[in-house]
Backbone as CSV, one residue per row, in Angstrom:
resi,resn,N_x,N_y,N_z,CA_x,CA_y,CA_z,C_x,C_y,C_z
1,UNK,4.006,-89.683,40.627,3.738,-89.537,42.058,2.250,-89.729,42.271
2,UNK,1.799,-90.713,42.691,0.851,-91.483,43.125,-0.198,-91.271,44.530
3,UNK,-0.641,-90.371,44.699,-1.312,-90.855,46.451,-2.474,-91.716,46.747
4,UNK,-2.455,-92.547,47.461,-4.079,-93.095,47.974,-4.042,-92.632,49.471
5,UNK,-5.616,-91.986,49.898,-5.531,-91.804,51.212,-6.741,-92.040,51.400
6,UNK,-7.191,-92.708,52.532,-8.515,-93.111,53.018,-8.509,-92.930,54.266
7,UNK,-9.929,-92.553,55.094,-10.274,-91.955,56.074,-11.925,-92.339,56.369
8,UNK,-11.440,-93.813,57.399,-12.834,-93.852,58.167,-13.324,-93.428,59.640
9,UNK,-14.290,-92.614,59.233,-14.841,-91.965,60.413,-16.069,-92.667,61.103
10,UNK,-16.932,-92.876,60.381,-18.485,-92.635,60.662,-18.330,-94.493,60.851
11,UNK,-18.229,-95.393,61.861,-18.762,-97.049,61.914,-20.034,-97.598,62.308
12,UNK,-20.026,-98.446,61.753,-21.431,-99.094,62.040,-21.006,-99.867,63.202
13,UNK,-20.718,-100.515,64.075,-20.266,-101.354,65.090,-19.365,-100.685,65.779
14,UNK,-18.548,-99.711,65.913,-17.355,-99.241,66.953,-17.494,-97.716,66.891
15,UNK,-16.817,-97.871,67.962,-17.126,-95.940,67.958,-16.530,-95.595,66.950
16,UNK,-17.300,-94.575,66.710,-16.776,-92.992,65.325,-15.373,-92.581,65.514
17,UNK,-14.992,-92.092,64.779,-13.878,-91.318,65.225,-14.167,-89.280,64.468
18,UNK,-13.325,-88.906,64.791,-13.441,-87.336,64.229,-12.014,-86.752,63.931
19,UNK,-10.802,-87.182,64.109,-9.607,-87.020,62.938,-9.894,-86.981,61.672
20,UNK,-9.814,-88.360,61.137,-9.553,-88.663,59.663,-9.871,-87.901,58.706
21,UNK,-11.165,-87.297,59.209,-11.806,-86.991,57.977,-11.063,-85.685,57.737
22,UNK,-10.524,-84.630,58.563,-9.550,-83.834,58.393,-8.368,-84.275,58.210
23,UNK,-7.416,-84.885,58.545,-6.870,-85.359,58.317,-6.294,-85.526,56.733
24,UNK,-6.989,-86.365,56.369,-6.963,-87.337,54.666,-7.314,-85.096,54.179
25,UNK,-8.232,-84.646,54.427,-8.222,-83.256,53.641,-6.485,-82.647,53.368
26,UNK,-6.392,-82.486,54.879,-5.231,-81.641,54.915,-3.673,-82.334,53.944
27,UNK,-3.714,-83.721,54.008,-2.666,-84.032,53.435,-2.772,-84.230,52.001
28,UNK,-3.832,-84.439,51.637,-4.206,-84.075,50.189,-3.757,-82.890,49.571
29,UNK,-3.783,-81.896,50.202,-3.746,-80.821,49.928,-2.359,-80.695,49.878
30,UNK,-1.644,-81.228,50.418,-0.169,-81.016,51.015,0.614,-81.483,49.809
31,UNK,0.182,-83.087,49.455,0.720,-83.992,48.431,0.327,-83.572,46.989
32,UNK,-0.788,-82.501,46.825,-0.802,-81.945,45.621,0.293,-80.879,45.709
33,UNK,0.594,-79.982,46.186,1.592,-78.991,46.602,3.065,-80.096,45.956
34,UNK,3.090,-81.275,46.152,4.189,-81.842,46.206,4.320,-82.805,44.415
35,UNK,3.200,-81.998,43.539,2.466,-82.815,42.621,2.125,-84.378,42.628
36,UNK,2.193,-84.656,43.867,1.479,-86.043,43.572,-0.132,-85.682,42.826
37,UNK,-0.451,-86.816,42.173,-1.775,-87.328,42.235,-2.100,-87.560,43.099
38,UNK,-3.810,-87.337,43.492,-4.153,-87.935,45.091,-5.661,-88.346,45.112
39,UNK,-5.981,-89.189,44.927,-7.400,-90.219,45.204,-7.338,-89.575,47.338
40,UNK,-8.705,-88.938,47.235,-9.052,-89.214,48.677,-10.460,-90.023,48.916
41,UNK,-10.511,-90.644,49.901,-11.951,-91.488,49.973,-11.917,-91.245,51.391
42,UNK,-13.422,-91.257,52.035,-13.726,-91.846,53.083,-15.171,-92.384,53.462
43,UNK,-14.639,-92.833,54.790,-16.234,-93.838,55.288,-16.241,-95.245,54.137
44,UNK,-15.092,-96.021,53.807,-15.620,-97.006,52.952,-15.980,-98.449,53.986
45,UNK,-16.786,-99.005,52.906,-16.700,-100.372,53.722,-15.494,-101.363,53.027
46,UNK,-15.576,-102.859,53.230,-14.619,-103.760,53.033,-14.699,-103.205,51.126
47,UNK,-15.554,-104.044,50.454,-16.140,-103.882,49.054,-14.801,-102.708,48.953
48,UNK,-15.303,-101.823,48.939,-15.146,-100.144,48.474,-13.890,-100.392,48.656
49,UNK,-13.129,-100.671,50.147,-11.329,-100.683,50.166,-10.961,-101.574,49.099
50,UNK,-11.577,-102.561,48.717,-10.851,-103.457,48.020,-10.491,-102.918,46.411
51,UNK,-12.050,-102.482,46.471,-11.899,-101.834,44.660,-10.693,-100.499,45.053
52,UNK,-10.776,-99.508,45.701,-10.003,-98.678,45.586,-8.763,-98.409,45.872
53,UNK,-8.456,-100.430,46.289,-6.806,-100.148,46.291,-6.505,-100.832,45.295
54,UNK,-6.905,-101.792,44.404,-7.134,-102.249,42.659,-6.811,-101.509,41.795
55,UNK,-7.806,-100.276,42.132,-7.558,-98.901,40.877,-6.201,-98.739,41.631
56,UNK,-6.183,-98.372,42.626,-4.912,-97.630,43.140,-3.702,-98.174,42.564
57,UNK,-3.687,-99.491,42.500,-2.261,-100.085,42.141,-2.232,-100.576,40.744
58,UNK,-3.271,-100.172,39.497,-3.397,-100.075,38.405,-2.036,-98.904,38.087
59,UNK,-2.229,-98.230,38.771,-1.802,-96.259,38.143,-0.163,-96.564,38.828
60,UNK,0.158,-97.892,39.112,1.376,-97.744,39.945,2.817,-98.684,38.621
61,UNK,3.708,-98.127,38.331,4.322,-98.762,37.329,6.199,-98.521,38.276
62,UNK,6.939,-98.882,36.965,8.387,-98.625,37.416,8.455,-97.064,37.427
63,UNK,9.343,-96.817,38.498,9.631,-95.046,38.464,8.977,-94.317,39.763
64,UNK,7.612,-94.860,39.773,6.101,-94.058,40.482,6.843,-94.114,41.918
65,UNK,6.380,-92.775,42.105,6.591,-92.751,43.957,4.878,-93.000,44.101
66,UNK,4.573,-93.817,45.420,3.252,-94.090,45.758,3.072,-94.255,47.049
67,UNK,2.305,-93.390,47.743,1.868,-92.875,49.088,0.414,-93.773,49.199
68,UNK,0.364,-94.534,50.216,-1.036,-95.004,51.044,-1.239,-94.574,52.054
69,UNK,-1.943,-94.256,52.625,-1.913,-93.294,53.913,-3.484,-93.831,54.357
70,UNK,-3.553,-94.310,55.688,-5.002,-94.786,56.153,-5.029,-94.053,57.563
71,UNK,-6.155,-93.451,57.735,-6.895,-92.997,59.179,-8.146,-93.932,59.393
72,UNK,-8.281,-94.271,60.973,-9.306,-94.909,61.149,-8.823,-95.923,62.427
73,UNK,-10.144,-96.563,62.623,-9.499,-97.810,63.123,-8.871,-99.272,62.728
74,UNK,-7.918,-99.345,63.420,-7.144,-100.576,62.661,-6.782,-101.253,64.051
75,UNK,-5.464,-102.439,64.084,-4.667,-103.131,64.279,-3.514,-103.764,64.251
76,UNK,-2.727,-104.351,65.106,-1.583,-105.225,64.508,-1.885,-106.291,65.156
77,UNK,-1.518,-107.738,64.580,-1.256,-108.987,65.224,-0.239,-109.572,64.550
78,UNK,0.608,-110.196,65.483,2.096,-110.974,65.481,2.963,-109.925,63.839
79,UNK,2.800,-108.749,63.742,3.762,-107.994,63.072,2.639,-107.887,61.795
80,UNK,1.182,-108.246,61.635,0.289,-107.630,60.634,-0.424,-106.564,61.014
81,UNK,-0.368,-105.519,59.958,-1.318,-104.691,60.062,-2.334,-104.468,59.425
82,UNK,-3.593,-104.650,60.163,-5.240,-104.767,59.530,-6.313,-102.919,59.791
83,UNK,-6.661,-102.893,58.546,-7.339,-101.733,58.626,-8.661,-102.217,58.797
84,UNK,-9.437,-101.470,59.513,-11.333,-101.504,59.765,-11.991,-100.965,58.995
85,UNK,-12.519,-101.865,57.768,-13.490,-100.760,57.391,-14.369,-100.837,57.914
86,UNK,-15.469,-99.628,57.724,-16.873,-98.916,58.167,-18.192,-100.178,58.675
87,UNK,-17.816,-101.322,57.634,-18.620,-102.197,58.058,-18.253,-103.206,58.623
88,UNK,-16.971,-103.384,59.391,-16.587,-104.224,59.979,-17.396,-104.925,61.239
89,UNK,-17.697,-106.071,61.558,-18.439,-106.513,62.584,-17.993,-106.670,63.580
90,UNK,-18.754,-105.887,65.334,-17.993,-106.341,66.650,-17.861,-107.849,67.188
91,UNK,-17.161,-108.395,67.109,-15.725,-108.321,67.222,-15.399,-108.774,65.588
92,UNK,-14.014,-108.053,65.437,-13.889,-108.228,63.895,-12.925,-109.009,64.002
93,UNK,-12.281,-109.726,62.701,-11.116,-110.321,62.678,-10.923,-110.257,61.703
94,UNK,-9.750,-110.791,60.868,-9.265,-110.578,59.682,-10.156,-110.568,58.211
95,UNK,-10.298,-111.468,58.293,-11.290,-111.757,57.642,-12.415,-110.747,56.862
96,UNK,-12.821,-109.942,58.475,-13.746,-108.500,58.068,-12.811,-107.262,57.692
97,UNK,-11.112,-107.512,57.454,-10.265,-106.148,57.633,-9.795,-106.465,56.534
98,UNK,-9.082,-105.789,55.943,-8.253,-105.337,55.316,-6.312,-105.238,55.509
99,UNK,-5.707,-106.177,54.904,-4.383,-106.228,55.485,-3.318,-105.574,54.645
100,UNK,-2.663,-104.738,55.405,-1.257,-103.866,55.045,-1.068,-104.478,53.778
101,UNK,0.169,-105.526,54.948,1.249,-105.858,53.979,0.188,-107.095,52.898
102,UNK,-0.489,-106.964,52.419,-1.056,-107.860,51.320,-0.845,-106.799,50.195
103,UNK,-1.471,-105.434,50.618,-0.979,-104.253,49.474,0.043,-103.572,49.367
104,UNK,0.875,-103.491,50.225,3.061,-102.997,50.055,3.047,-104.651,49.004
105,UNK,2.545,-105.949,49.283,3.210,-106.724,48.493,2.717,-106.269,47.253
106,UNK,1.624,-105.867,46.705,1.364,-105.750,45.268,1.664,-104.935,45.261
107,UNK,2.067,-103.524,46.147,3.012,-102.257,45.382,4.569,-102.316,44.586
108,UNK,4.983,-103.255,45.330,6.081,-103.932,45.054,6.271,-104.366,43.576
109,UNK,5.163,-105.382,43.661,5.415,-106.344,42.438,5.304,-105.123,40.990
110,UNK,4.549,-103.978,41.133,4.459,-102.582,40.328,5.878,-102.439,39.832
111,UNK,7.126,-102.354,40.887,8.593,-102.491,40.867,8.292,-100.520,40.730
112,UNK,7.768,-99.910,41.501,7.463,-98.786,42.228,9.245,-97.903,42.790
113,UNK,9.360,-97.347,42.661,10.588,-96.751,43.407,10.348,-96.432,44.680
114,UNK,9.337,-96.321,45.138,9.247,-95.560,46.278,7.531,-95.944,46.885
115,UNK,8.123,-97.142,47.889,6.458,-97.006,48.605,6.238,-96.706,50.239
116,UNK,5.880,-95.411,50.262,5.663,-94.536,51.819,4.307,-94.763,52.145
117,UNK,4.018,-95.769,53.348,2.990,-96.545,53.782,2.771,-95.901,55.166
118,UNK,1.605,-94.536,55.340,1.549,-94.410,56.524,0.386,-94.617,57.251
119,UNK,0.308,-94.781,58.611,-1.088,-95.588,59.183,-1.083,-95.051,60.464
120,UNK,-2.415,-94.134,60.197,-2.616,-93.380,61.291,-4.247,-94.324,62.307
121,UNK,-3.329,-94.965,62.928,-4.513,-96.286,63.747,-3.858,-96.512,65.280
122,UNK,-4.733,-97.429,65.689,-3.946,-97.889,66.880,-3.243,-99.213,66.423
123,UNK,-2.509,-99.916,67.155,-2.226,-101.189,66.804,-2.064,-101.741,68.046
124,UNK,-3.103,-102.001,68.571,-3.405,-102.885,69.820,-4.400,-104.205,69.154
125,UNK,-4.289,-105.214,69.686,-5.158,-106.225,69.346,-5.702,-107.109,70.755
126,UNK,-7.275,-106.950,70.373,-8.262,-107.172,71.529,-8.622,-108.712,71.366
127,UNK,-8.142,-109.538,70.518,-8.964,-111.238,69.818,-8.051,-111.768,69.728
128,UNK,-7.588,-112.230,70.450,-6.075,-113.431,70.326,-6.315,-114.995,69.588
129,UNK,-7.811,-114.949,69.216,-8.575,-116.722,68.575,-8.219,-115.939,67.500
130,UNK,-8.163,-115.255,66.466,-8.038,-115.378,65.453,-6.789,-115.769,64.768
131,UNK,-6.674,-116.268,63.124,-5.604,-116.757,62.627,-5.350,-115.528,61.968
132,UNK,-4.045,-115.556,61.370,-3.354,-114.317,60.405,-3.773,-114.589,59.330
133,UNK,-3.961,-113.541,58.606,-4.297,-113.832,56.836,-2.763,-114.479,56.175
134,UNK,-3.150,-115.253,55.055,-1.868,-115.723,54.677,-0.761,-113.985,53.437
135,UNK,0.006,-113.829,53.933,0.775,-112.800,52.952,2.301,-113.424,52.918
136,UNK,2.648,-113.391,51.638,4.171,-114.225,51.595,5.041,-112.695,51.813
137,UNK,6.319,-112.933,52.395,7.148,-112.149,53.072,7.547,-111.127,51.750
138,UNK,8.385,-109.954,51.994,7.971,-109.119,50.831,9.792,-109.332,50.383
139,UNK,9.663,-109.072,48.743,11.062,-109.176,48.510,11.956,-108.112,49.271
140,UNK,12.956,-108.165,48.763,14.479,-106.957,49.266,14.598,-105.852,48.412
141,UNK,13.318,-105.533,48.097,13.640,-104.128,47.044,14.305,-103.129,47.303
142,UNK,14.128,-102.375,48.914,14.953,-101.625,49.260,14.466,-100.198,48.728
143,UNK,12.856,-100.241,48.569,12.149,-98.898,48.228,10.936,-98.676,49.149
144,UNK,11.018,-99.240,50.683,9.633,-99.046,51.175,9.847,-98.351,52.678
145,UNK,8.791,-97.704,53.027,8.885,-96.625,54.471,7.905,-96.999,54.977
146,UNK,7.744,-97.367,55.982,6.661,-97.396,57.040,6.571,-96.019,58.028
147,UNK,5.184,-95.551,57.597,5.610,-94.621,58.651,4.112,-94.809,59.864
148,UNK,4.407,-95.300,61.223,3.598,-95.787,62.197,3.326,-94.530,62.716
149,UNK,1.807,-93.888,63.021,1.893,-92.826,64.445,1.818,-93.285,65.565
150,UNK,2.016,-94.774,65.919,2.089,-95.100,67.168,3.078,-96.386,67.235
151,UNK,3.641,-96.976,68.493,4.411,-97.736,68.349,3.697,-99.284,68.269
152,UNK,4.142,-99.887,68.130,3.679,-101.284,68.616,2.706,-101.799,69.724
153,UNK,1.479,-102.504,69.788,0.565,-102.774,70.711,0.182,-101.254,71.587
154,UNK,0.077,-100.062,70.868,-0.114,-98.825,71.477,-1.102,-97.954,70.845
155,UNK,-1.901,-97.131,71.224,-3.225,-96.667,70.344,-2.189,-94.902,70.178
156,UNK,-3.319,-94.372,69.150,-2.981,-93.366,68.579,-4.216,-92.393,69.011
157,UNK,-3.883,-90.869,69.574,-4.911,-89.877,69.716,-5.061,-89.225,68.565
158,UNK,-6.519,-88.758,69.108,-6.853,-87.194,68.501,-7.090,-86.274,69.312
159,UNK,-6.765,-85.205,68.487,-7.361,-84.111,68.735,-8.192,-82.990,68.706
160,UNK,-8.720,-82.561,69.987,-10.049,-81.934,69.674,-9.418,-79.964,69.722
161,UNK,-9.853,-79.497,68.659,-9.133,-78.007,68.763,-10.217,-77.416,68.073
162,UNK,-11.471,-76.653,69.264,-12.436,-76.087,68.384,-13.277,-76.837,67.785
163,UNK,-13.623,-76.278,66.740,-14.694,-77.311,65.748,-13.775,-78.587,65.122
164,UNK,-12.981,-78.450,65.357,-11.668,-79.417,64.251,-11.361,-80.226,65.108
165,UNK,-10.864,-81.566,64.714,-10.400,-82.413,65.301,-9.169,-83.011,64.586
166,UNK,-7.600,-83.692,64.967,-6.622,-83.942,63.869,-6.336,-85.120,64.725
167,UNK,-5.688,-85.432,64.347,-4.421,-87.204,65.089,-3.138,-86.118,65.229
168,UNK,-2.695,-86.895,66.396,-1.223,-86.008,66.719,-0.625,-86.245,65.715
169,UNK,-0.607,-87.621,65.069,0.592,-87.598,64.134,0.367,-86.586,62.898
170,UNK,-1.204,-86.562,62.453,-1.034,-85.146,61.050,-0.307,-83.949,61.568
171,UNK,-0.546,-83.843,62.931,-0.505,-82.484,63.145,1.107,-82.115,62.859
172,UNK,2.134,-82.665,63.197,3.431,-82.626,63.226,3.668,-83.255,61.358
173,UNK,3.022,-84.073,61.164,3.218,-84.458,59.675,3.094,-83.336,58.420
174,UNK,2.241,-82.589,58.766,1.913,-81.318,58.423,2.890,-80.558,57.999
175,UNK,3.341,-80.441,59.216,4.409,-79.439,59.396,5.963,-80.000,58.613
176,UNK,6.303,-81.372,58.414,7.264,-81.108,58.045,7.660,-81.836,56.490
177,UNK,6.088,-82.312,56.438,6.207,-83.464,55.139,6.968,-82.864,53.664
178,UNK,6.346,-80.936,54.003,6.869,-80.143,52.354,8.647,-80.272,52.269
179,UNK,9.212,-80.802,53.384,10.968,-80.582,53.295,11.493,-81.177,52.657
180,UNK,12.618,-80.566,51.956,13.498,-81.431,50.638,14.968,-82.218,51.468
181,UNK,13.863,-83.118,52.071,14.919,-84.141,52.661,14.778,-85.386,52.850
182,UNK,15.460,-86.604,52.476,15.153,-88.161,52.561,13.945,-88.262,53.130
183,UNK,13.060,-88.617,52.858,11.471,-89.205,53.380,12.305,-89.771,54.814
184,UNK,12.810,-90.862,55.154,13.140,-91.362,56.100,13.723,-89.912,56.909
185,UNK,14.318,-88.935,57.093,14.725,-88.166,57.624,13.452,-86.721,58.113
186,UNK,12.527,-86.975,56.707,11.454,-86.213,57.190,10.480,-86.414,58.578
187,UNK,10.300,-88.335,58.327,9.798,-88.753,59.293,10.382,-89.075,60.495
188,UNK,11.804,-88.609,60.390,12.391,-88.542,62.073,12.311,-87.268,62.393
189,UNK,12.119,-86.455,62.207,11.064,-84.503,62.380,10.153,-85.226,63.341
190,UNK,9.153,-85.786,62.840,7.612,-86.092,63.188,7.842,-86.544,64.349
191,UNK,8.827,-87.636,64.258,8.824,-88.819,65.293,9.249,-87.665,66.732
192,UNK,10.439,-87.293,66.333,10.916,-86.406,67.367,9.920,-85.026,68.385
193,UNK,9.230,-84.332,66.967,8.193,-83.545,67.336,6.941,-84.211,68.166
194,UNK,6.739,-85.541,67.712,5.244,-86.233,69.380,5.983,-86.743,69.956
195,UNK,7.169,-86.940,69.962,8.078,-87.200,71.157,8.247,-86.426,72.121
196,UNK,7.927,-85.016,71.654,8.321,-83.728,72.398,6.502,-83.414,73.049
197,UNK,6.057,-83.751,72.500,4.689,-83.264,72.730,4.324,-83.827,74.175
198,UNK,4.019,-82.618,75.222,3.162,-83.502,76.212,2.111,-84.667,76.705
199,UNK,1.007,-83.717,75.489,0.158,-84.301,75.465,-0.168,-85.953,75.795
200,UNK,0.750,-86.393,74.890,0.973,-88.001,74.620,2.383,-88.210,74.885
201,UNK,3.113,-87.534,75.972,4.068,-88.529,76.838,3.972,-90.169,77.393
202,UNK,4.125,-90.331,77.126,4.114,-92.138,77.606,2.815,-92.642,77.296
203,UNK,2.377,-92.294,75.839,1.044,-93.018,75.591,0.915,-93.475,74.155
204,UNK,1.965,-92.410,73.401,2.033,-92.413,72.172,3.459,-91.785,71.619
205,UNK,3.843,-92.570,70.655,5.759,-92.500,70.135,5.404,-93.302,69.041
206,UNK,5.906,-92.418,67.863,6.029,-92.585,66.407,6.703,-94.081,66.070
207,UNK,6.745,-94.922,64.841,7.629,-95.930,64.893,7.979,-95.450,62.833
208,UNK,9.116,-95.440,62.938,9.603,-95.509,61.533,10.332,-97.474,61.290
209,UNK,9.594,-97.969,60.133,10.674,-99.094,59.562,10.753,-98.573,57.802
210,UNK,11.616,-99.234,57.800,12.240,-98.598,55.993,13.189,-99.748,55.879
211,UNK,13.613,-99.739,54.202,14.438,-100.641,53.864,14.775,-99.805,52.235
212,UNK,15.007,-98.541,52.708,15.026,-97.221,51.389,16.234,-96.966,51.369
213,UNK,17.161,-97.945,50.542,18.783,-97.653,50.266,18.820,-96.120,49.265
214,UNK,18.227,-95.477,48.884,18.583,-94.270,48.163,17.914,-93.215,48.713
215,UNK,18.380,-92.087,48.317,18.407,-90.715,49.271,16.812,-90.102,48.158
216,UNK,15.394,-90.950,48.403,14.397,-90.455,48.250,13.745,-89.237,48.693
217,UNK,13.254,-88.518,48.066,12.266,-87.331,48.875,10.984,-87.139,47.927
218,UNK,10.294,-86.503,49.087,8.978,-86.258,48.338,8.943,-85.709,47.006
219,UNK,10.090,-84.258,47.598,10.055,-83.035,47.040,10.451,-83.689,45.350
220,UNK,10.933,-84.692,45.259,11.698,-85.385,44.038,11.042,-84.579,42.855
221,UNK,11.476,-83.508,42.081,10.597,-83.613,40.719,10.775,-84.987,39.855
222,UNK,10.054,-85.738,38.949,9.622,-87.110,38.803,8.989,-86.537,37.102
């Protein structure tokens, strides 16, 4: 049991944010409880994401459950999802980001049992001139979870509580990630719980995709 979690706060070109960096703490903490291993990083630039998803998918073999989990700012265009790192330039484009599915494809090729990909970003896209990075479509393994805190072309909050600040989606993720029940079933808890939430009525709604034919859970001893 594998975790990578990264958390950019502090940018050189776009506003800061003040989630993540709690955030990536709290679930660390959570996913050791659950004995994963857990690499946390934050504030990286491009460089830094690249090496530390390299190591990351070194430690990834047959069997491994493996968690990526990103806070920060990101994107989607035409069904890609691009993470921002710290040194990304205004206006960014692919090029300066970092793309999803380029790393679910090399989690894959690991032949991984279990890859739970969650992305706590917006996925609105502001640059319609840019081209897509090239990523070939991913096989039919039938071991991967997407778990979105926001839906499609829709941004994701935080929250300010006191000195602390969280993303709606940790906050409910929190709460139900320790349950000994199908990952896919954990994350319909979540989905349902900011569904329920005022706060982000008609601004923000969870998106689950999966293609996880077996009755996975965190809780799995491994």
């Amino acid at each position: 049991k594998i975790a990578l979690l990264v958390g950019n706060n502090r940018y050189q070109h776009h506003p800061n944010l003040m989630a993540p960096v709690t955030d990536v703490f709290e679930l660390s903490l959570l996913l050791q409880q659950l004995n994963f291993q857990v690499v946390s990083l934050l504030d990286l630039n491009k460089a830094e994401m690249v090496t530390a998803v390299s190591q990351f998918l070194q430690l990834l073999g047959k069997g491994v459950y493996a968690i990526f989990y990103y806070a920060g700012h990101g994107y989607e265009h035409l069904g890609r999802n691009y993470m921002v790192p710290v040194d990304a330039p205004q206006p960014y484009s692919p090029e300066n980001c970092i793309s999803v599915q380029r790393i679910l494809q090399k989690m894959q090729q690991q032949r991984t049992a279990l890859n739970l990909i969650l992305l706590d970003t917006c996925r609105k896209w502001y640059n319609p001139e840019c081209a897509l990075s090239q990523v070939q479509p991913l096989e039919p393994w039938g071991n991967t979870v997407y778990g979105y805190a926001t839906s499609e072309d829709a941004e994701a909050y935080e929250l300010q509580d006191g000195e602390f600040s969280s993303g709606i989606f940790m906050k409910y993720l929190k709460k139900h990630i320790l349950q000994e029940k199908k990952v896919t079933h954990m994350l319909d808890d979540v989905l349902e719980d900011i569904g329920r939430d005022p706060l982000v009525t008609g601004k923000q709604v969870m998106e689950i995709k999966h293609t996880l034919k077996e009755a996975r859970s965190l809780t799995d001893p491994i």
